[in-house]
C-alpha positions as CSV (number, residue, x, y, z in Angstrom):
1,X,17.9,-7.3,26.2
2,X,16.3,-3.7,25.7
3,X,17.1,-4.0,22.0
4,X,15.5,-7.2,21.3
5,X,12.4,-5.7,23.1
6,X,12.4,-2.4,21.0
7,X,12.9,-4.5,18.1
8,X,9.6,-6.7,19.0
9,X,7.4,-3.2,19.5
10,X,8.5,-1.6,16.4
11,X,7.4,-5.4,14.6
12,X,4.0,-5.1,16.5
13,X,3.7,-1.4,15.8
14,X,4.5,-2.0,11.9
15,X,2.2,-5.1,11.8
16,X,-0.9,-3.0,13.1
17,X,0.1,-0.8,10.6
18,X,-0.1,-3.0,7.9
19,X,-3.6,-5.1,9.0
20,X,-5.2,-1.0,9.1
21,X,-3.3,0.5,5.6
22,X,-5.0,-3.2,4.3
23,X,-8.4,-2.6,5.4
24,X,-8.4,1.2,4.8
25,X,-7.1,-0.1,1.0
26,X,-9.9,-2.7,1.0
27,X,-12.6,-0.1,1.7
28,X,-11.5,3.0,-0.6
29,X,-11.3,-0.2,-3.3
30,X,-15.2,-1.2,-2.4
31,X,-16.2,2.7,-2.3
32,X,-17.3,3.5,-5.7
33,X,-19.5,0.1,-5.1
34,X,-21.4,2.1,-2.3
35,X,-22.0,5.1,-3.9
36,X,-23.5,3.2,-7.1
37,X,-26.0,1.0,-5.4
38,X,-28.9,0.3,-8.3
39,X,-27.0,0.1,-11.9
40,X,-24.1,-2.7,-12.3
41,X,-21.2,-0.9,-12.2
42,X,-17.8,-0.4,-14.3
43,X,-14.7,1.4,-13.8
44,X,-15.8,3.0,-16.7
45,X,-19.1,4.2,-15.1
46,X,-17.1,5.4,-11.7
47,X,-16.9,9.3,-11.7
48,X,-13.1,10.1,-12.9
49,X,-12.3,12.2,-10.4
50,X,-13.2,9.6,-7.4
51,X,-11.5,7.2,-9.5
52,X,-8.1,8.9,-9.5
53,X,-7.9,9.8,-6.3
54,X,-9.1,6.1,-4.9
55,X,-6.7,5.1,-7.2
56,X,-3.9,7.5,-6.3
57,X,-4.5,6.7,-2.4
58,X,-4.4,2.8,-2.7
59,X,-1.1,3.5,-4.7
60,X,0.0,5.3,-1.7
61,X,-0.5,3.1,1.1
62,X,0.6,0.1,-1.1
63,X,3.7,2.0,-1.1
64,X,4.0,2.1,2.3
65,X,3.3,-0.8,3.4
66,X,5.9,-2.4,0.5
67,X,8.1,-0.3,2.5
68,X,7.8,-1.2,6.3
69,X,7.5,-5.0,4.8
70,X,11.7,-4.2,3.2
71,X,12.4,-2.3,6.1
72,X,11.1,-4.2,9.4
73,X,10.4,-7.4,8.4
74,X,13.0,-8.1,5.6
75,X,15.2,-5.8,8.2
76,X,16.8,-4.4,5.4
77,X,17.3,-1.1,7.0
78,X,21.1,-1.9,7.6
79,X,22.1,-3.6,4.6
80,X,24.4,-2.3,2.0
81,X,23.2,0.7,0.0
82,X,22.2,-1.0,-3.1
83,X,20.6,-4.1,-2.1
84,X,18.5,-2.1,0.0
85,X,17.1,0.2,-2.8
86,X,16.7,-2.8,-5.4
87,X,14.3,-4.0,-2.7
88,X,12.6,-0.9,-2.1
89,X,12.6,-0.4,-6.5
90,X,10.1,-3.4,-6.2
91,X,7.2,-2.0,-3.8
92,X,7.5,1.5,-5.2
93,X,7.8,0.7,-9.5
94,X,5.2,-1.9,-9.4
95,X,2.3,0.2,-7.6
96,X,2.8,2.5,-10.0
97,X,2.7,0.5,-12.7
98,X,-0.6,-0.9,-11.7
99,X,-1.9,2.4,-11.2
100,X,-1.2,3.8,-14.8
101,X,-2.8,0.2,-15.9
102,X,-5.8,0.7,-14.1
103,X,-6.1,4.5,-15.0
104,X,-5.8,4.4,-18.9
């Protein structure tokens, strides 16, 4: 019984993590909004060095929480070796994918 109740924290624990990596995301993404209140704004009107490191951030956290998704809630931690890391390829290629697109 005490592993099935360290299991259910460390599910609790990784969903409060993932409900506060969203919202800090959601905010960093709405940032360059607050800072330009009067003109319409652009990605192209965003200062570039805010922009990058917005952009590097929510690449970050998307990462992570792509990762505690595989590992807790897929509980892929114990699979076999390569199945575990073709899941983890998915939340760690893509992001930065994105990223790249949204940069150039």
């Amino acid at each position: 019984m005490p592993l099935f109740h360290k299991n259910i924290k460390s599910i609790h624990l990784a969903a409060i993590i993932l409900i506060g990596l969203t919202c800090l995301t959601t905010a960093i993404s709405y940032s360059p909004v607050i800072f330009k209140f009067a003109s319409p704004l652009s990605l192209t009107d965003i200062n570039p060095s805010l922009r990058l490191f917005s952009i590097i951030i929510i690449v970050l956290m998307t990462m992570i929480k792509g990762i505690k998704i595989v590992d807790v809630f897929m509980e892929m931690r114990d699979t076999p070796k390569q199945w575990r890391r073709f899941a983890l390829s998915y939340p760690i290629i893509i992001p930065l994918v994105l990223a790249l697109i949204l940069y150039l």
